[in-house]
Phi, psi and omega in degrees: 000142171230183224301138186289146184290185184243129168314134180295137166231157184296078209251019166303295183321293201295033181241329194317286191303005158283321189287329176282337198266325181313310199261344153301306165309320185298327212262329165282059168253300234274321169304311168336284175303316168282332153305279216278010187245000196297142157215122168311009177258011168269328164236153183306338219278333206278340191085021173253157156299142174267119182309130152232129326327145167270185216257338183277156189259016156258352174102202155307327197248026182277300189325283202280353146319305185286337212275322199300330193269336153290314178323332187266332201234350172071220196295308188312357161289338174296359165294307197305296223275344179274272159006287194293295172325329170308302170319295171310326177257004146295334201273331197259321175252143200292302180270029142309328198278004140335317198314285204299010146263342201264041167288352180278344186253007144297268212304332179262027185233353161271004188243350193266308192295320170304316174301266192348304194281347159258070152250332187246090176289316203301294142353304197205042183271357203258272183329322171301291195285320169317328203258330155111064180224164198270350157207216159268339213229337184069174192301334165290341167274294223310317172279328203287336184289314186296323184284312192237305200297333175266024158286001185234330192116184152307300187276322160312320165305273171358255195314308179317290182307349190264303188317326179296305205316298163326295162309282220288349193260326168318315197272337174297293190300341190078024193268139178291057162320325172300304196295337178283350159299293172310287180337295182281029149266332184297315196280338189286301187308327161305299164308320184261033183261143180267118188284353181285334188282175184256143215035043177312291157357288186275359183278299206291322173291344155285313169324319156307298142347293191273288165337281209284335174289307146348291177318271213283349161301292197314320169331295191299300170303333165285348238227326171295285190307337158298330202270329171281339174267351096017293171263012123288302195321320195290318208276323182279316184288351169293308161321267176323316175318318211278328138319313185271317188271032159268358191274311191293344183275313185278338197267012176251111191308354175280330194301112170292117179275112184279339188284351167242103165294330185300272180323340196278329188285313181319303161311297170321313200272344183286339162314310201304320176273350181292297197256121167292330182295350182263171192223142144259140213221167166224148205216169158244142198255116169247138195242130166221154188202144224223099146322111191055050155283345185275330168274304140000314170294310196296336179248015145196092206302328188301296183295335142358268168291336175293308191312301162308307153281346144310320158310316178297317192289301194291314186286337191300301196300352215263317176300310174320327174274340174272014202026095202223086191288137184270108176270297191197168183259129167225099179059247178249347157263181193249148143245109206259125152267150181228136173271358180237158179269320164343288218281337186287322171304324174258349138302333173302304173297318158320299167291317175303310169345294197297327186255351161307138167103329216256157171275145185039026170281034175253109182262138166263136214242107188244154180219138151212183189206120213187181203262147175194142165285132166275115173225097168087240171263356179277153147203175210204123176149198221272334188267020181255309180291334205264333165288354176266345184263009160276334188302321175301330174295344172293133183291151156285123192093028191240157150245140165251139170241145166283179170294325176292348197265339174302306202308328186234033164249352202294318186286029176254101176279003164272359157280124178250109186264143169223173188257119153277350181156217138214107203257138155265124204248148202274146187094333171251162203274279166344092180308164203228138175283092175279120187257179171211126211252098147344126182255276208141020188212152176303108203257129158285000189257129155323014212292153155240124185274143175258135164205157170257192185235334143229140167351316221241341172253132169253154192296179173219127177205148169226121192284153121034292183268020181275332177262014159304318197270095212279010176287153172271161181266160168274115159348112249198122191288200174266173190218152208239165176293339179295313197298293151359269193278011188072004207206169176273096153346089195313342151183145198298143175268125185258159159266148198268202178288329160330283170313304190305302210300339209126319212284313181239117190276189182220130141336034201326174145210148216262162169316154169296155173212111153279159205271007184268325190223187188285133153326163239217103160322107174299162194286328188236181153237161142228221197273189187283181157303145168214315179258139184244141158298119185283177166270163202278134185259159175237111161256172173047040166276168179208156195255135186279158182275178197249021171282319162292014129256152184316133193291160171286145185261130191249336153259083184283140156319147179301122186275205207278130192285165167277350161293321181270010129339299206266325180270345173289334186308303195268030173245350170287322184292298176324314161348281159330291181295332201252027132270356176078030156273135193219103190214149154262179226262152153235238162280137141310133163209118172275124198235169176307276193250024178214169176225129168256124165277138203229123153271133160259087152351078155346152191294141182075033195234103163317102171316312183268007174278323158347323179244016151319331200245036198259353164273344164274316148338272213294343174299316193287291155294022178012066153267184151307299174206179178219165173239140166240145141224127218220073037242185174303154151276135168101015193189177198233032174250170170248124182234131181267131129293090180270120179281135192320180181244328174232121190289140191250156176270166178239085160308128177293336177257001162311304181322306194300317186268007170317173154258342160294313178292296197299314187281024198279124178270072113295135166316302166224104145292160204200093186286102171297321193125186196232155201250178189304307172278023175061056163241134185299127182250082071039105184243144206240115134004292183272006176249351189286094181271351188200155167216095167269120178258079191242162165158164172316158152354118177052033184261002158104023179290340184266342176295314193290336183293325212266304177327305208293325209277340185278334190259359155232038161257329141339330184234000000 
């Protein structure tokens, strides 16, 4: 049998640093040798005869080798050949390779020995003139004294030059001056115990005891420290991957975009005449989507993403056994294909069973089964698009079916289907009949299944598109909560003289239905939903002018110049810097009342450590309070939020009279106020299915109240 090869490794780097540490040895040998062979009778230059043979064992160029490296450095050239050998055998040995950053504190202990040594001429004036150099230290101590050192004395040089010589000799060898401190105190300590005494013994094995503990604290802590710098490298390099295949995702044309359905069919079918390899199939298309991951990503990215490799861990075997294809990941859902619409319903169930229990693991489950093109692993077309807007209609921890799927659960009597409604869905022409499948579990979501209670009367229910459509409805009678939920009313609701005349329509509101537990069985089923109860017409109303609200005040007090902008910017950056924080500066952005500075981190600099430090940032600039955001939505920067010291006010008819509100396509627009770069925000109503308005004392919810009730007398 023969011998398995051994996988090839990558030996460019390690062949450079054998080759580079071999030509360090060689050139301190060549040093060695033209230093300690030197005789100024080898060149002409000395003004002497010239040796024949000469006396250096480099020859001619050994010779002005030495001579050039005294001249400049004096005694102090016998540093280069031990130095440079030191160097060499970082490069030759691996765990050497520390060495091979620290060539600047070489360079400052030969210039540190060169000064020092033209310091004493006297000293060492016999060695000078042997070597035919102008002191001891050579012509580079002789300027570093004239330049800088004798503005200090002799003896202020001295010590300066002896502490450098020193640091630069510490970082070289790595030698632990502290720990060898600590050792001979240890030993000191040891030495003055009277071993004679009674319990001498147990003194020296505690003493040993605390030494050896001491040690292994120390252990413990380099060892945190590798393992935390260790765990940025990944976190940055997870990063980067993650950035490159998202990158690599948008430039790629297959990548489905759901928010144009349109463009998606259009793209199927012209594949369909181009590429002959795609195919048409009829499939059930399954949408899984993880309830509240986009606020989960925004407070902890890290948990997040493991929420994802849980999903991926948990769901594969569970699609395999249902022979079910993982076509692809889009963001925290899945895209499922299936060949039976069965096998997609009881993977549906299946799966929900499987991720009950698990935290913030609550998914929502949409299925349809339609027509779709294949080319490889993509697919594309109109049943692609219709199963992702079903999904969101699923309660959490629930599945939604289309109507084709209903169609072929009605002979399964262990599915219990009940009707959500009838939606119009963006992108499809058809309004679409939505169901829900009992799991046999608590569903979290408020979703209310509607049924009616006789055949000959319709519901009132309202989808999403009920208010799109500006036709009037034909009138409806009105329904009561029995009528709705099925269930019986704690007491009957009469219609007053209005309702009988007409005149006025009315407002139902459906029963409470709690959301901890199972629906109240209705009594009966009848037919779908078809129709929505309108709101009330108003005629000949006219929109009041905006002359009845307050004008913008246009001679506003002088904000914040831009300069003490730029100096609040670099007293955030100083802040920073004086914790071993490290950030440059970014964009400025000035709002009516806050101003937000956007930082960039230096590379291995923690986002959430910036906001650690966020009462000295507010100590530093004697703000009130700050805001960090960490990150920007939307960016890879950090933003401190200062509130301005002079507040610009936000007018409702500032608002009104924008250009966002008047070009505004919104259904029921709704003016909010202005964002951090002072855009006017516009929010559209009718897409709001819940509003919660909360917040503190004076924090401005009935002012928000009155914007809303103000932009729809307005519009």
């Amino acid at each position: 049998m023969a011998r398995k090869e051994a996988p090839q490794k990558d030996t460019t780097q390690g062949g450079a640093n054998e080759v580079l540490g071999i030509g360090l040895f060689a050139l301190a040998v060549l040093f060695l040798l033209a230093l300690f062979s030197y005789d100024k009778g080898d060149l002409s230059f000395n003004g002497t005869e010239i040796n024949d043979p000469r006396h250096n064992l480099v020859g001619l160029i050994g010779a002005w080798l030495a001579q050039g490296c005294f001249l400049a450095l004096g005694v102090a050239a016998y540093l280069l050949p031990p130095l440079t050998l030191v160097f060499a055998f970082g490069f030759l040995i691996n765990k050497l390779d520390g060495l091979r950053k620290r060539w600047p504190w070489a360079i400052a202990m030969i210039l540190a020995g060169s000064a020092g040594l033209s310091l004493y001429p006297n000293l060492f004036g016999g060695l000078a003139g042997q070597l035919n150099t102008v002191d001891g230290g050579g012509y580079i101590g002789m300027l570093l004294n004239k330049a800088i050192f004798q503005h200090v004395g002799t003896a202020g040089a001295t010590v300066i030059l002896l502490s450098v010589y020193a640091v630069s000799l510490l970082y070289i060898t790595n030698f632990q001056l502290k720990d060898w401190a600590k050792e001979m105190w240890q030993k000191w300590k040891l030495r003055r115990i009277d071993r004679s005494a009674p319990l001498a013994e147990e003194e020296v094995e505690l003493t040993k005891k605390e030494d050896e503990l001491s040690q292994r604290l120390k252990e413990l802590e380099d060892l945190q420290r590798k393992l935390e710098a260790t765990q940025t490298q990944v976190e940055q390099t997870a990063q980067a991957a993650e950035e490159t295949v998202a990158a690599a995702q948008q430039d790629d044309p297959r990548i489905i975009d759901l928010s144009q359905p349109g463009a998606q069919a259009a793209q199927a079918a012209e594949d369909e005449e181009d590429d002959t390899s795609a195919k048409r199939q009829l499939a059930a298309i399954m949408f899984t989507d993880i309830a509240g991951y986009s606020r989960l990503a925004n407070h902890d990215e890290k948990e997040a993403l493991k929420l994802i490799r849980k999903q991926r861990r948990l769901l594969k075997p569970i699609v395999k056994k249902y022979e079910g294809e993982w076509l692809k990941e889009i963001g925290d859902g899945l895209l499922l294909s299936f060949a039976s619409s069965l096998n997609a319903v009881d993977c549906a169930l299946a799966i929900q069973e499987k991720v009950r229990g698990h935290a913030h693991l609550d998914l929502r489950i949409g299925i349809h089964q339609g027509d779709i093109v294949r080319d490889g692993k993509d697919i594309l077309g109109d049943g692609v698009n219709i199963a992702s807007r079903i999904e969101p209609y699923a309660p959490i921890g629930g599945v939604a079916v289309s109507e084709k799927i209903q169609q072929d659960l009605i002979s399964q009597p262990q599915y219990e289907v009940q009707l959500l409604g009838e939606f119009a869905l963006e992108g499809v022409d058809q309004r679409v009949e939505i169901y829900t499948l009992k799991t046999g579990a608590e569903e979290l979501d408020e979703t209310q299944i509607i049924e009616p209670e006789d055949a000959a009367q319709e519901e009132t229910v309202l989808p999403p598109a009920a208010l799109e459509s500006d036709e009037p409805e034909p009138s409806v009678p009105s329904a009561n909560a029995e009528d709705v939920l099925g269930v019986e009313s704690p007491e009957p609701v009469k219609a007053t003289d209005e309702e009988e005349d007409g005149t006025e329509s009315s407002v139902h509101i459906a029963a409470p239905v709690s959301s901890t537990g199972p629906l109240q069985q209705p009594k009966k089923k009848g037919p779908k939903a078809t129709r929505v109860d309108r709101g009330p017409m108003i005629e000949n109303y006219n929109l009041p002018p905006a002359s009845f609200l307050q004008a913008p005040e246009y001679n506003a007090p002088q904000v914040d110049a831009t300069e003490e902008l730029k100096a609040q910017a670099i007293t955030i950056q100083k802040t920073l810097n004086q914790f071993g924080v490290e950030v440059t500066l970014g964009d400025i952005t000035k709002g009516p009342t806050i101003t937000r500075f956007e930082l960039h981190p230096a590379a291995g600099v923690k986002m959430e450590k910036i906001t650690t430090y966020a009462n000295n940032i507010t100590a530093a600039l004697e703000a009130e309070r700050i805001n960090i955001l960490a990150p920007v939505p939307g960016k890879s920067t950090v933003g401190v939020e200062v509130p301005n010291r002079v507040k610009t006010k936000v007018i409702m008819r500032d608002l009104l009279e924008s250009d966002e509100w008047k070009k505004s396509k919104a259904k029921i627009p709704v003016a909010l106020g202005k964002d951090v770069y002072g855009k006017p925000m516009i929010a559209d109503l009718a897409e709001m299915p819940h509003l919660l308005i909360a917040g503190a004392t004076g924090a401005g919810k009935s002012v928000c109240m009155n914007s809303i009730i103000a932009s729809l007398l307005y519009k």
